[in-house]
C-alpha positions, 0 to 999 in steps of 0.5 A: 420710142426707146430701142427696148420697146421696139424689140419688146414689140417686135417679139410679141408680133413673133409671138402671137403668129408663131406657127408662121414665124417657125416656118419662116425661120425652119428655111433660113435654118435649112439654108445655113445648116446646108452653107455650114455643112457643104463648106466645112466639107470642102475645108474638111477636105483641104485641111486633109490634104495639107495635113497629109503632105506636112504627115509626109514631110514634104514642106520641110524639103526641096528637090534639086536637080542639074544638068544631067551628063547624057542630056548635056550630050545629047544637046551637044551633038543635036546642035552640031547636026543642026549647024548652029547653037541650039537644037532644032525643034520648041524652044526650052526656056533658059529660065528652067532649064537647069545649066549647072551640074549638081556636082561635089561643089554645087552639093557644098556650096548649096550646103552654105546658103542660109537656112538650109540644113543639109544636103542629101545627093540621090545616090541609089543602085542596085546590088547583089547582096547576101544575108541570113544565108540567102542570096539576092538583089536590093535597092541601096540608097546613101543617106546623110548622117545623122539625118532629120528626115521623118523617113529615119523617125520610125524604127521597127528595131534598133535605131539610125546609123551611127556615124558617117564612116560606119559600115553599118545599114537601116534595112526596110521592113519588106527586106528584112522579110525577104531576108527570111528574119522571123522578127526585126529584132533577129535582124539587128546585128546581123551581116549585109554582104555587097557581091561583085564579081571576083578578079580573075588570076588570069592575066588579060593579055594571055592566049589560049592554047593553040595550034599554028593559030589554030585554037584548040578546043580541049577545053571546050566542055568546060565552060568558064566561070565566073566567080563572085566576091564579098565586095563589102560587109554592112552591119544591120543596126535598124528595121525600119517601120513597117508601111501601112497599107492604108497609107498611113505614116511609115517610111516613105516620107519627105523627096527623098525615096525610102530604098531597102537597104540605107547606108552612109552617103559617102560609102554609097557614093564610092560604090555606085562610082567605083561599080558604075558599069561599062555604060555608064562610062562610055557615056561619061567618056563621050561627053568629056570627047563632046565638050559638054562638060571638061575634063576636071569635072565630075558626072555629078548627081542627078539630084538632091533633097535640100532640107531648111529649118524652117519652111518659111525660108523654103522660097528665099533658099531656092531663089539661091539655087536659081541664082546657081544655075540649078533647077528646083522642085517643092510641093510649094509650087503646087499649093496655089494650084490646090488653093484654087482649086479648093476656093472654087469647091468651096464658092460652089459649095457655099453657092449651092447652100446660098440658094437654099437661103435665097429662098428662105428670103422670100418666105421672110419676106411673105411672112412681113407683107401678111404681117402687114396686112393683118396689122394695119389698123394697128400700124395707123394707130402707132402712127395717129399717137406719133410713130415715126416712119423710122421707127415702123420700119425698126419694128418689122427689121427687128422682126426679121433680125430675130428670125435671121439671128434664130435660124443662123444659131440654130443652122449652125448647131445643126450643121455640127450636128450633121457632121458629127454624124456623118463622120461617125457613119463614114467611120462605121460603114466606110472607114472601119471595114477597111481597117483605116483610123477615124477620119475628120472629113469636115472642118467647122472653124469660128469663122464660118459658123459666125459667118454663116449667122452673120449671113442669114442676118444680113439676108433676113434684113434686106429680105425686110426691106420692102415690107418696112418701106411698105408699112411705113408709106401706110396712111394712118387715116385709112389704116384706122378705117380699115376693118 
C-alpha cells in the first residue's frame, strides 16, 4: 500500500471520531504547552542573569590580588611562635595562597602578558575635602587614564579625565548633591581641595617655658590648634550618571568599585603613599624588621582589576598570573556553578511538564485500543485482500504521529502565548509600580519549541506501540465474523 494511502487512512480514522481524537490531542497539548512554558522560564531566568553580569561588565574583567604586607607578618611571626616553617593550625594550600606581592613590577609585568589591556592597582583613601564652600569627608579612588571601564561610559555632565598628569577629577552624582550643586552642570569647572593638616612653624625639639624644670602653665587656657592646609586642587570635569535605584545600569559597574570622587592613578597613588599614617608605617616597618618582605621592596597594592580584549583569553591570562605567583578572581569562576545550578532547574522543570505528557500517553494509547475495538472487522478486511502486518501497524503510527504532531505545534503556539501574557501582567502588577523597565522573564528559542514537538512525537509513537502490535496479531477470520 503506497505511504500516501496509509496517511489518507489514517486521517479519515481521525476524522470520523473526532471528538475522541481532540481530547486526545488537548493532553498532549497541555503536556507541551507546560514542558515549553516551565523551561523557557528556567532559561528565562539564566538569560537574565548572564546578561545582568555582561550589563555589569564583569566578564571583560579579573580581580588580582597578592601577598598583602600585615598578612605576610602575621605568618612570619606565628611561625617563630611555633618553632618551625609554617603556622600551627589547617593547612592553607600553596596553590591558592598568593606568594608575591602585587608590587610596581608585578603591576608592570602583568601589563606585558598577551591579551590584557590595562592594569588598574585598587588605590582607595579617604580625604577631607573642601568644595562649592562646604567641608567634609570623600572616598577617593585612582582610576587609569583613558579608561574602558563602563563605570567611565555614563556622564551626567562633562566627560573623562584628560590625561594621566591632569589635576582634574570625575565626581559621583551622590557627591555632587552633598557638594550642595543644583545640577551636574554647576559642577563642571568647579574646585575639589584635598586638606591636610598644616606644618607647624614651631620647631619640634623646642621646650616649653619652664621654671627649674617646672612647667608653667600660663599658657594653660589657650589650648593649641591645629591648622589644616590645601594639600591639593582637583578640577571637577565630570558628574558621573546618577544610579538607578532599581539597579539598572549606572556607575557601579566592572571589579572595580566606583569611589566619589576618581582621579589620575598616579597622583592617587602619591597620596595614599606620602598620607599614609602612622599605622600604616609601623606595620611597614615591623615587616621589613621580620623578614617578610626586603628592604628594597614596596608595600605593594592590595589588588588590582585586569581588563583583556577579549573575554576569550580571560583564562589563558590568569593561567600567567598563576604562574607569577598571584592569586586571581573572575566572575568566570562561578559560571559552572550557576550552569549547574540552572541545568537542574531546568530537568526538574521540564521533568514536571514531562508528567503532564506521560499522561497524555496513556490517553493516546486508550484511544488506539478503542479504535481497535471498533475496527476490527474492518481491519480483517484490510488483511483478507492482502494488508500486511507492517502496514496495519503504519496506519494506527500515523494516527498517533498525527496527534503527536498537532498537540506539539499547537502546545507550542500555546506556551508562547502564555508567556507573552504572563510577562505583560508581570510588567502590569509587579514591575510598573515599582518604576522598573519591562522585563522578558521567559526565554523560548528554536530549539526548544522544536524539541518539545520532536517530543510529544516520539512519545505519541511509542504510546502506539502496543495498540499496532495488537491490531496486527488480529486474526482476519475472526475479525470478519465479528459483529
Amino acid at each position: 500500500m503506497p505511504f500516501s494511502d496509509l496517511l489518507k487512512l489514517a486521517l479519515r480514522n481521525l476524522r470520523e471520531a473526532k471528538l475522541r481524537a481532540t481530547l486526545t490531542s488537548m493532553g498532549v497539548i497541555v503536556g507541551v504547552a507546560v514542558i515549553v512554558t516551565m523551561v523557557s522560564f528556567g532559561l528565562g531566568l539564566q538569560r537574565n542573569l548572564l546578561s545582568r553580569f555582561k550589563a555589569l561588565d564583569l566578564f571583560s574583567e579579573m580581580s588580582v590580588y597578592g601577598k598583602t604586607i600585615s598578612g605576610a607578618l602575621d605568618r612570619a611571626s606565628m611561625s617563630r611562635r611555633a618553632g618551625g616553617d609554617r603556622p600551627p593550625g589547617p593547612r592553607t594550600p600553596n596553590i591558592e595562597a598568593p606568594t608575591r606581592i602585587l608590587d610596581d613590577r608585578a603591576v608592570a609585568e602583568i601589563a606585558k602578558i598577551p591579551g590584557v589591556l590595562y592594569v588598574e592597582p585598587a588605590v582607595f583613601f579617604v580625604v577631607q575635602t573642601r568644595v562649592n564652600g562646604k567641608t567634609f569627608g570623600g572616598n577617593v579612588a585612582g582610576c587609569n587614564v583613558p579608561n574602558l571601564s563602563s563605570r567611565f561610559r555614563e556622564f551626567e555632565a562633562g566627560k573623562m579625565i584628560s590625561s594621566p598628569q591632569a589635576d582634574e577629577a570625575v565626581i559621583s552624582f551622590d557627591f555632587m548633591s552633598n557638594a550642595g550643586f543644583a545640577t551636574p552642570a554647576d559642577a563642571i569647572g568647579k574646585n575639589i581641595e584635598f586638606l591636610v593638616p598644616a606644618k607647624s612653624a614651631k620647631p619640634e625639639d623646642e621646650e616649653p617655658p619652664s621654671f627649674f624644670g617646672l612647667p608653667l602653665g600660663g599658657d594653660e587656657s589657650q589650648p593649641s590648634k591645629t591648622a589644616v592646609t590645601v594639600g591639593r586642587t582637583f578640577r571637577i570635569v565630570g558628574v558621573l550618571k546618577e544610579a538607578k535605584p532599581n539597579g539598572g545600569p549606572g556607575p557601579s559597574r566592572g571589579l572595580m568599585p566606583t569611589m566619589e570622587i576618581n582621579i589620575p592613578m598616579a597622583t592617587a597613588h602619591q597620596w595614599s603613599v606620602e598620607h599614609s599614617g602612622e599605622q600604616a608605617e609601623v606595620v611597614m616597618a615591623l615587616a621589613r624588621e621580620s623578614g617578610a618582605i626586603g628592604e628594597d621592596q614596596s608595600p605593594g597594592y592590595f589588588s588590582a582589576v585586569v581588563r583583556v580584549t577579549d573575554p576569550v583569553v580571560l583564562t589563558d591570562v590568569r593561567k600567567k598570573i598563576k604562574e607569577m605567583g598571584l592569586g586571581s578572581f573572575s566572575i568566570v569562576d562561578q559560571l559552572d556553578q550557576i550552569r549547574t545550578v540552572f541545568l537542574i532547574i531546568n530537568s526538574v522543570l521540564g521533568l514536571l511538564g514531562g508528567i503532564s505528557l506521560l499522561v497524555a500517553s496513556f490517553g493516546i494509547a486508550n484511544t488506539m485500543i478503542m479504535s481497535i475495538l471498533e475496527r476490527t472487522r474492518e481491519i480483517g478486511i484490510m488483511k483478507a485482500i492482502g494488508a500486511e502486518d507492517r502496514e496495519i501497524k503504519l496506519i494506527f503510527f500515523f494516527e498517533a504521529a498525527v496527534i503527536g504532531l498537532t498537540g506539539g505545534i499547537i502546545g507550542s503556539l500555546a506556551a508562547w502565548g502564555i508567556d507573552a501574557l504572563a510577562n505583560r501582567l508581570a510588567y502590569r502588577f509587579v514591575l510598573k509600580p515599582q518604576g522598573a523597565s519591562f522585563v522578558d522573564f521567559f526565554s523560548l528559542p528554536p530549539y526548544l519549541w522544536l524539541g518539545a514537538i520532536v517530543f510529544a512525537l516520539a512519545v505519541s509513537v511509542l504510546a502506539a506501540l502496543y495498540p499496532a502490535s495488537r491490531a496486527a496479531r488480529i486474526d482476519p477470520v475472526r475479525a470478519l465474523r465479528h459483529d
